[in-house]
N, C-alpha and C positions, 0 to 999 in steps of 0.2 A: 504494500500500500504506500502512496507517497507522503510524505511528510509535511504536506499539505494539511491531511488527515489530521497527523497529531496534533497543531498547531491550532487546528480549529477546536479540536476537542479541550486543548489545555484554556483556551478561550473563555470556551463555553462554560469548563471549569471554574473559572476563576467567576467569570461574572454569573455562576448560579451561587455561587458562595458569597458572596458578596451582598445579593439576594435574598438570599437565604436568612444569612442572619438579620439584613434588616427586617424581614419578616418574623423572623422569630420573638425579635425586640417589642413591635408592634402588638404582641399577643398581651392580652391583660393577666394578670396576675390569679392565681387561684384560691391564693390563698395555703398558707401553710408550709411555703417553701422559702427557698432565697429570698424572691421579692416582699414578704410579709416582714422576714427580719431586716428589711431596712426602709419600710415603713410603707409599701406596696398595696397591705394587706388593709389598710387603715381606712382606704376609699369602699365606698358603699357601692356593692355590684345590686346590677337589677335583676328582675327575677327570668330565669330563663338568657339562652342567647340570644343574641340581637344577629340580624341577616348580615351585618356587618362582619360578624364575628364568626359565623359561619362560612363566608367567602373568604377570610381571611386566614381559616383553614384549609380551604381549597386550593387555595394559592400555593398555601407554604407545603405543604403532599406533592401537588404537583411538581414544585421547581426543588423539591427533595429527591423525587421522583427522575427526574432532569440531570439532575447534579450526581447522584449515584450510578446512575446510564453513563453518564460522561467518565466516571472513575472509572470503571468496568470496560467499557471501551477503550480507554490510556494504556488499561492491563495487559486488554487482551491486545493492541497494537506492540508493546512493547516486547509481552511472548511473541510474537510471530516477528518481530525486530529481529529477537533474539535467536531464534531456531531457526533463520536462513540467515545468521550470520554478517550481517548487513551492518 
């Protein structure tokens, strides 16, 4: 495969990670974890999800979803890199 390939993969890598965590950021707080001990937990949720909050999961699965295709892809270019020798 050419190196073209990897290039875009490492890409793609980078800016789903990138992505990634800013979405992760975005996520509200649950309660009971890290963000409650530094003061997270303190704001009043409402009841049930909001649609927001639910596409905001959607989001962050997907480009999870993305971002670990993209690793596995690197791998598998890197074995076939490496078993002809190239």
């Amino acid at each position: 495969m050419p190196i073209a390939f990897a290039y875009t993969l490492i890409v793609l890598l980078i800016i789903t990670s990138i992505l990634l965590t800013l979405l992760i950021l975005l996520h509200r707080g649950k309660g009971g974890g890290l963000s409650s001990m530094f003061g997270g937990g303190v704001s009043s949720s409402l009841a049930g999800s909001s649609v927001a909050e639910k596409n905001l999961d959607r989001y962050t699965v997907l480009v999870g979803i993305v971002w670990f295709a993209s690793i596995v892809g690197i791998g598998l270019w890197l074995r076939l890199q490496m078993s002809s020798g190239a």
